[in-house]
C-alpha positions in Angstrom: -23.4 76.8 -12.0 -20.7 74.3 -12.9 -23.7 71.8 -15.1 -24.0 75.6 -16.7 -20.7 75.8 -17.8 -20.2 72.5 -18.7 -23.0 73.0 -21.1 -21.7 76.5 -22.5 -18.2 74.4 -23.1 -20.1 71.6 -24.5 -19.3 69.2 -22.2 -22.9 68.9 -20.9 -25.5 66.7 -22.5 -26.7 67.9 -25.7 -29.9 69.3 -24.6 -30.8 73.2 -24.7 -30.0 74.9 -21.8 -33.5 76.4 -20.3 -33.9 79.8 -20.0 -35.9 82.2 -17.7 -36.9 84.1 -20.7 -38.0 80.4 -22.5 -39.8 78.9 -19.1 -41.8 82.3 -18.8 -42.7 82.6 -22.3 -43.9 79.4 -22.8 -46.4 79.2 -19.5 -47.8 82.5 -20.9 -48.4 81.3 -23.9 -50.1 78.2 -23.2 -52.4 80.1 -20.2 -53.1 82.6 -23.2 -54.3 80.6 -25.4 -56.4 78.9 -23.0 -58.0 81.8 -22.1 -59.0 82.4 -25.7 -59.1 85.0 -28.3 -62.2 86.7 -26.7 -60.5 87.2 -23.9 -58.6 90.3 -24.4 -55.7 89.3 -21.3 -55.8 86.5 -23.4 -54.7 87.6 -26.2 -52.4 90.0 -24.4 -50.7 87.1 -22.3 -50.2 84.9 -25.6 -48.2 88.1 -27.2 -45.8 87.9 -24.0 -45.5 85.0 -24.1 -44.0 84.7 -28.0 -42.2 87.9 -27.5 -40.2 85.9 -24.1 -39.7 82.9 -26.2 -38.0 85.3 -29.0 -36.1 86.8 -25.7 -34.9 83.1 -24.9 -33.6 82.2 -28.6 -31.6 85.6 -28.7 -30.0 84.5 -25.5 -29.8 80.9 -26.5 -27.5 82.4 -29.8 -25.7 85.1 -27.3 -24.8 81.5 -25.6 -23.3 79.8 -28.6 -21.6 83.2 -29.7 -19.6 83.8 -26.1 -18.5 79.6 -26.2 -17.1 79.9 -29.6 -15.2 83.4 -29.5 -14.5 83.7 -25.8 -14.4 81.1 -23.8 -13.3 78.0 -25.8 -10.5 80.1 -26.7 -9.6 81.0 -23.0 -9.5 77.4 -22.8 -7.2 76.4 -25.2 -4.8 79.4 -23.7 -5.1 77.6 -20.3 -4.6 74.3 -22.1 -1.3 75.5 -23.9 0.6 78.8 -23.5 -0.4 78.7 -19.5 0.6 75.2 -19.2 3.9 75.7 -20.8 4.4 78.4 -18.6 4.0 76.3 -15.7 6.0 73.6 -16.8 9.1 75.8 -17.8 8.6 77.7 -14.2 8.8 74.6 -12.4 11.3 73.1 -14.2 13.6 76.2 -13.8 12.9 76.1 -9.8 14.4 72.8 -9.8 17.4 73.3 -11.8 18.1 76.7 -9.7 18.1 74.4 -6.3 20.4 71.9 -8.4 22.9 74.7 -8.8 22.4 76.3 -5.5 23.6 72.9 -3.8 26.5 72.6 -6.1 27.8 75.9 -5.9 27.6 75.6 -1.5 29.7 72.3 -2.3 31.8 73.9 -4.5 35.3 72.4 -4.3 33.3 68.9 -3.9 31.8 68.9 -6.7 33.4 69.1 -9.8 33.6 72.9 -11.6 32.5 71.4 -14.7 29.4 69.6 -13.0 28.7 73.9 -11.2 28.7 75.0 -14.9 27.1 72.2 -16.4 24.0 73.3 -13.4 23.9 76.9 -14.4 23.9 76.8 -17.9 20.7 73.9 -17.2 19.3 76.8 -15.0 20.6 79.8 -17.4 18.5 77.9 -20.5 15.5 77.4 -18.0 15.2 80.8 -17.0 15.2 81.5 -21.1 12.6 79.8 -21.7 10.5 80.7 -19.1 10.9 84.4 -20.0 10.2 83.7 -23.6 7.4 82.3 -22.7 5.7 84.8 -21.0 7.0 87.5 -23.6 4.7 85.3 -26.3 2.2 85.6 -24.1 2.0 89.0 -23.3 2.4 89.6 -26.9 -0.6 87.8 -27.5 -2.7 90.2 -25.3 -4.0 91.9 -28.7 -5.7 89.1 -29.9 -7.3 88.5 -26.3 -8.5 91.9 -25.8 -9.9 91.6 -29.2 -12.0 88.8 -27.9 -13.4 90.4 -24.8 -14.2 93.0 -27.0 -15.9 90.6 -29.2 -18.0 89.5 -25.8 -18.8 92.4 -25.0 -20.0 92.9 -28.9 -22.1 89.8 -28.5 -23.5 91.2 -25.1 -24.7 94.1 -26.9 -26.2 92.4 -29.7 -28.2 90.3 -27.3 -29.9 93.4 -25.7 -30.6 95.2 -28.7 -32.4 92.5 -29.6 -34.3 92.1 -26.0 -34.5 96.1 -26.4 -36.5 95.7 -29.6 -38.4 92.9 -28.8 -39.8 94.1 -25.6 -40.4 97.6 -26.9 -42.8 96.1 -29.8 -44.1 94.5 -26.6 -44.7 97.1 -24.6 -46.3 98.9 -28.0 -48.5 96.5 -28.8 -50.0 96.0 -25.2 -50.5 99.8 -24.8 -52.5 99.6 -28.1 -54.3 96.3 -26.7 -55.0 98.8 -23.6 -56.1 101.9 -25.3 -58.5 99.7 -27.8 -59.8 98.0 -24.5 -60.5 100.8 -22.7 -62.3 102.3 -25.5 -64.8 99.7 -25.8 -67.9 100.3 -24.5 -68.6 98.7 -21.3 -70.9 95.3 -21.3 -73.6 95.5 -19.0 -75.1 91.8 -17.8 -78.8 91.9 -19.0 -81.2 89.8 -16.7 -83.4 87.3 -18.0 -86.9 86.7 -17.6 -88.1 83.2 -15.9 -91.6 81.9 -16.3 -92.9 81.1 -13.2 -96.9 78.9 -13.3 -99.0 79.6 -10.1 -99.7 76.6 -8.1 -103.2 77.7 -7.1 -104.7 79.4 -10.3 -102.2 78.6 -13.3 -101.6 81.7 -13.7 -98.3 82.2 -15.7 -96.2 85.6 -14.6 -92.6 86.3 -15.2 -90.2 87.7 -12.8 -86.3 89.4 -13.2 -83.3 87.3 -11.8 -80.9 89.8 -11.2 -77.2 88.7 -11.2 -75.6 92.0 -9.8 -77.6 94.5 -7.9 -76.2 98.0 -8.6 -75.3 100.4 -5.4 -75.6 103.9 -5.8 -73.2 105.7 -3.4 -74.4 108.2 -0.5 -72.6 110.4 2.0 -75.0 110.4 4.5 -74.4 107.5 7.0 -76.5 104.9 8.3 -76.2 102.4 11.0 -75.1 98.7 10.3 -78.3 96.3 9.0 -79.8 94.1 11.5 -79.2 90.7 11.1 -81.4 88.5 9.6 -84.3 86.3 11.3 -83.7 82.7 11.9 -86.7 81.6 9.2 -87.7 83.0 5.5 -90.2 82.9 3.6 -89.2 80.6 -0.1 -88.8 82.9 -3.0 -92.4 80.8 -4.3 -94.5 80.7 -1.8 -96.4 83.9 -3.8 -97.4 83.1 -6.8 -98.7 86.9 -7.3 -97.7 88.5 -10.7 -94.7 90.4 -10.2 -94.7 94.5 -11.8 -92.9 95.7 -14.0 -91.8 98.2 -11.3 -88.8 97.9 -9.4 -89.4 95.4 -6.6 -88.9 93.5 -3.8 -90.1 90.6 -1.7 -90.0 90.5 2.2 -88.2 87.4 3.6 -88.7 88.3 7.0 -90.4 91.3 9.6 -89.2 94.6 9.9 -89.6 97.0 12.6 -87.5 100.3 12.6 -85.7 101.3 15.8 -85.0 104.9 14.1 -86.4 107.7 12.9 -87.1 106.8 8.6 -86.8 103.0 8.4 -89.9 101.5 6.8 -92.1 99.2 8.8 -92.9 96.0 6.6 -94.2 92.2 7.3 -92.6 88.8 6.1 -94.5 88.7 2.1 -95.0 92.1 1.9 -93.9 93.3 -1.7 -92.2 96.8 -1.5 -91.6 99.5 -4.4 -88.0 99.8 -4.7 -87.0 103.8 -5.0 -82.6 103.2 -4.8 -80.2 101.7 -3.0 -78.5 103.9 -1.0 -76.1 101.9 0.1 -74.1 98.5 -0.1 -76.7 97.2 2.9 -79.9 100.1 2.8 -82.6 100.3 0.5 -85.3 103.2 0.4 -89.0 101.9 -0.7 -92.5 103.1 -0.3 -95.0 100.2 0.9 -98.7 101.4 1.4 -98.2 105.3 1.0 -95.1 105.3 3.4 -91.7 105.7 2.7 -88.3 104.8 4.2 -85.4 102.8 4.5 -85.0 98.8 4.9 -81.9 96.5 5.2 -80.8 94.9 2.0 -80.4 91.5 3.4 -84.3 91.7 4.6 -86.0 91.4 1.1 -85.4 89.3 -2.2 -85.3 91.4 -5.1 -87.8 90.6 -7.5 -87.4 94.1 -10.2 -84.0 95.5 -10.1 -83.5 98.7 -9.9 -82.4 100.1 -13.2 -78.7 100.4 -13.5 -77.4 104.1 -13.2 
């Protein structure tokens, strides 16, 4: 707090005094960027971030405005009328014990020396009063500068007001457009695979997401998976076009419409009822399987 004031008076070092405003700004601006015009936060965080830095050079000026009309000249009053003040009041509390002792000594001390002590005192008090007359006379001119602070106060959040309004305008815009926007779906791409055995060249879908298509029926938890699997090449069968999968490991239901499979088998994916159940059809018989059982070969098509 005191280094703060010391700058604000200009007794500090010469360097800027940081602001929030300044600090916050400048981080968004440089993460902004980073991130790219393509990136619509991007774009979004690099706007904050100049609109802040705008935020911190209003305050910066609000700064420079309250040294130079409020407090350097509450400084020079403390430097000159208050000090006077002091001076005189100390001055006439000694003179007033001066002619305190001589008047209890009186016939002593000469009646020219008692005199001599009040009018010292008498001229004292007359200053001191005259003194603080000037300076309560002067109140015009300091209410006139607290009303010029509170002047530059206002200034300084006008500005914030305006600047963070175009803000907040601009990122509602940047919101609406985005939202608007059609949503990007990731498209899977087709590897070519060679057989080992009979050259044969097949292709087959890596998906990167698989879709889950919500349910209200409930299901038990999946069972977990096998110790061993089977590697994702150890087929070299041509994958359909159909949606697919690949058994990694056994299945053999415990309820009532699971679907009974072997490790290799390659199942016909119907949906995915939920985040761990498929439902298939292998060999003329349908049901459901755990997720974590097979590798996807066809994804289902998203919904």
């Amino acid at each position: 707090m005191l280094n703060g004031m010391s700058r604000i008076r200009g007794q500090g070092r010469s360097t800027g005094y940081p602001q929030t405003e300044g600090t916050l700004g400048h981080c968004m601006l440089r993460y902004g960027q980073e991130l790219g015009a393509a990136s619509e936060f991007g774009g979004a965080l690099a706007g904050a971030g100049d609109a802040l830095q705008r935020v911190a050079q209003a305050r910066d000026a609000l700064d420079v405005k309250v040294k130079r009309t409020f407090i350097d000249p509450l400084q020079d009053l403390h430097n000159t009328e208050l000090k006077e003040i002091r001076y005189q009041l100390k001055k006439l509390n000694g003179r007033r014990l001066d002619f305190d002792y001589k008047k209890r000594r009186k016939g002593k001390v000469a009646v020219d020396e008692v005199r001599q002590a009040w009018d010292k005192f008498f001229t004292s008090r007359e200053l001191a009063e005259r003194s603080m007359f000037i300076l309560l006379q002067n109140d015009v001119d300091r209410l006139r500068r607290l009303a010029a602070l509170v002047a530059a106060l206002l200034d300084f959040h006008r500005d914030a007001h305006r600047i963070l309004l175009g803000l907040h305008g601009n990122l509602r815009d940047r919101l609406t457009a985005a939202s608007e926007k059609p949503r990007r779906r990731f498209s899977t791409k087709k590897t070519r695979a060679g057989s080992e055995q009979g050259g044969s060249i097949g292709f087959y879908h890596q998906p990167s997401v698989t879709p889950v298509v919500s349910s209200g029926e409930q299901f038990t938890a999946p069972p977990s998976r096998p110790g061993s699997a089977i590697p994702c090449h150890a087929d070299s069968k041509l994958v359909p076009d159909r949606p697919c999968c690949r058994a990694m490991y056994s299945f053999h239901p415990d309820h009532e419409g699971e679907l009974d499979f072997s490790e290799g088998d390659v199942i016909v994916l119907t949906c995915q009822v939920d985040a761990n159940w498929y439902e298939g059809t292998l060999g003329g018989q349908s049901g459901l399987f755990p997720v974590s059982y097979v590798d996807v070969l066809v994804p289902l098509p998203l919904p």
